[in-house]
C-alpha positions as CSV (number, residue, x, y, z in Angstrom):
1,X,52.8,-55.6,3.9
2,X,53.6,-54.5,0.2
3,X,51.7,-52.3,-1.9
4,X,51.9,-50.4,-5.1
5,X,51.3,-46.6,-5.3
6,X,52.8,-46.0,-9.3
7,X,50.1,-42.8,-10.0
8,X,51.3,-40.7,-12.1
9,X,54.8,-42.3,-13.0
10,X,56.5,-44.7,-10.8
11,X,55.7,-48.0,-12.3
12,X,58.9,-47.7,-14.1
13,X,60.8,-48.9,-10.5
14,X,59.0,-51.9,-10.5
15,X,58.9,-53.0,-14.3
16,X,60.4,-51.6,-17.5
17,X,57.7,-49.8,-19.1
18,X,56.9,-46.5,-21.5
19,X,55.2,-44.9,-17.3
20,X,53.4,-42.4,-19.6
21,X,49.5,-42.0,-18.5
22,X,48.0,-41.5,-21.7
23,X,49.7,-44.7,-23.2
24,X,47.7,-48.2,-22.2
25,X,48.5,-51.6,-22.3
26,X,47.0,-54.7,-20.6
27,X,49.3,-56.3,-18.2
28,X,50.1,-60.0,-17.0
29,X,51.5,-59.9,-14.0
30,X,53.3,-63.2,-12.4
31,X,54.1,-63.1,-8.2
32,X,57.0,-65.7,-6.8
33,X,55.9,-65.1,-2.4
34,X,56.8,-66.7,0.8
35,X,54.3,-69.8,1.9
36,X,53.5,-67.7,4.5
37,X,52.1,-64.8,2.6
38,X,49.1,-63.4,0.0
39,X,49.2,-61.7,-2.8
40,X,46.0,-59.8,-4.3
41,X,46.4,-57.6,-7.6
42,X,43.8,-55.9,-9.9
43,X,43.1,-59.0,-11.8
44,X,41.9,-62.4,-10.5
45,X,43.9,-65.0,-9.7
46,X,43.8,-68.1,-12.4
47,X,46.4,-70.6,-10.5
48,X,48.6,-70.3,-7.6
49,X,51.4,-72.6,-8.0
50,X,53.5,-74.4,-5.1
51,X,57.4,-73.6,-5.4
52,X,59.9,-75.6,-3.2
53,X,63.3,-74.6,-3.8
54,X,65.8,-76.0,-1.3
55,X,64.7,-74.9,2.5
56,X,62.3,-72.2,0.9
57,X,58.6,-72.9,0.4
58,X,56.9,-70.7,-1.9
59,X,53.9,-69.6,-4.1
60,X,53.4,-68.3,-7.7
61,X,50.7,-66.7,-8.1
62,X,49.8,-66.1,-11.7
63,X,46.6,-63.2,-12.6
64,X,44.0,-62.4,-15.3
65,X,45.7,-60.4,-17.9
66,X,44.3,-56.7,-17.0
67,X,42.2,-54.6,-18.9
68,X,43.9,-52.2,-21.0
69,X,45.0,-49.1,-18.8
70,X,48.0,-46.8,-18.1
71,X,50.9,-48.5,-16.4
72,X,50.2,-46.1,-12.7
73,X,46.5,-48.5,-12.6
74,X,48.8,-51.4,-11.9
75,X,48.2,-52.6,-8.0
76,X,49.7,-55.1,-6.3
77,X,49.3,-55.7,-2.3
78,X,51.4,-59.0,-0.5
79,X,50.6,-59.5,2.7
80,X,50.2,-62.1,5.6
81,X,46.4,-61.2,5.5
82,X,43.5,-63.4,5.4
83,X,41.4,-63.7,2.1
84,X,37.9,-65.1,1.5
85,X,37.5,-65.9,-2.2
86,X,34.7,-66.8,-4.3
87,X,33.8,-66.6,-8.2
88,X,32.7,-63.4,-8.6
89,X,34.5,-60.4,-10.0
90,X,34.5,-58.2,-7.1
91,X,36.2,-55.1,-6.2
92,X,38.6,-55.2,-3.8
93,X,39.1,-52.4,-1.4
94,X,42.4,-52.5,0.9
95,X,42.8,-50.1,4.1
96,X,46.7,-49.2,4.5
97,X,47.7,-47.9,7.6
98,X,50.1,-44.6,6.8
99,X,49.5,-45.1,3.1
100,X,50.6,-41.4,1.3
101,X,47.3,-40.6,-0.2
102,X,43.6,-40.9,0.9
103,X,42.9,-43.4,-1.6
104,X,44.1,-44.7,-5.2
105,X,41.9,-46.1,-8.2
106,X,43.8,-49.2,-9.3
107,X,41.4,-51.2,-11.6
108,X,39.8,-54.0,-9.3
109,X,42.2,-53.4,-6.1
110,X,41.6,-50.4,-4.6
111,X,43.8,-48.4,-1.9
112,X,43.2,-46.3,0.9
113,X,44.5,-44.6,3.9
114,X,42.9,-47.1,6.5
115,X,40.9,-44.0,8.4
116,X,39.1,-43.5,4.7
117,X,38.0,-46.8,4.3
118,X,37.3,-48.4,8.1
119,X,35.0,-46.4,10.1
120,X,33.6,-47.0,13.5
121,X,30.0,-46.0,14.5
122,X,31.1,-45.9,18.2
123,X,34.3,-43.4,17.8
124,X,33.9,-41.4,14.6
125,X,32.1,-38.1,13.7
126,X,29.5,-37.2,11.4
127,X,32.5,-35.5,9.8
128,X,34.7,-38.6,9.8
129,X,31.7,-40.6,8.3
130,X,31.3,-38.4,5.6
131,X,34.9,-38.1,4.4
132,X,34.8,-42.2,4.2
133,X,31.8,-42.3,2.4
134,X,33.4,-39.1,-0.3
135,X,36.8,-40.8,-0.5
136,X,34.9,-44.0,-1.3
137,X,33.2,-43.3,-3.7
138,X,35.5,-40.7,-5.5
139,X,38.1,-43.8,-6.0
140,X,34.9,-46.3,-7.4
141,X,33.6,-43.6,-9.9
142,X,37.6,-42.8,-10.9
143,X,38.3,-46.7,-11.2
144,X,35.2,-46.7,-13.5
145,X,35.0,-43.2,-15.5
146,X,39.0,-42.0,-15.3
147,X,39.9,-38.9,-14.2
């Protein structure tokens, strides 16, 4: 698994970019994968492309151009995953195990720690089920109304 954490300025080792939050652009954002693999960023996909070079057998996925926001909202995730799709805009929500921070509000692909997004009614605490539920929603109402 790959996955983007660029908050506050770490987009700039991906892509070439002015990586200042208060500047905004919208962003296109083209994936060249494994066969094997999936790729999910904050836009929806509008064509995956079949790629066969030599031995290799890949995918291009091409997104939505993005809303306009600072270069750190960029997300990407590629992974061997499984993905259900249908036409709605939805918001995506993606449990990382290790990941460095509890959660991050990319627009339309949302990270977290995996223990603040999964919880299990069998195992966890009152306490445990609380923190999920405030991580959760902290990230949706960032995604939607900033910082």
């Amino acid at each position: 698994m790959a996955a983007t954490q660029f908050e506050a300025a770490d987009a700039r080792r991906a892509f070439p970019c002015f990586d200042e939050p208060q500047l905004k652009a919208t962003f296109q954002l083209n994936m060249t994968i494994d066969d094997d693999y999936y790729a999910l960023s904050n836009m929806n996909v509008v064509e995956i492309k079949e790629i066969e070079n030599s031995h290799l057998k890949q995918k291009k996925y091409i997104f939505a151009n993005s809303v306009k926001m600072s270069t750190y909202l960029v997300a990407f995730i590629v992974s061997n995953f499984h993905q259900f799709q249908n036409n709605t805009m939805i918001l995506m929500s993606v449990g990382i195990p290790n990941f460095n921070f509890g959660g991050m509000e990319n627009w339309g692909l949302i990270n977290f720690r995996s223990r603040y997004l999964l919880w299990n009614e069998k195992t966890g605490t009152i306490d445990s089920k609380s923190d999920v539920t405030t991580i959760v929603a902290h990230e949706i109402a960032h995604q939607w109304f900033g910082k």
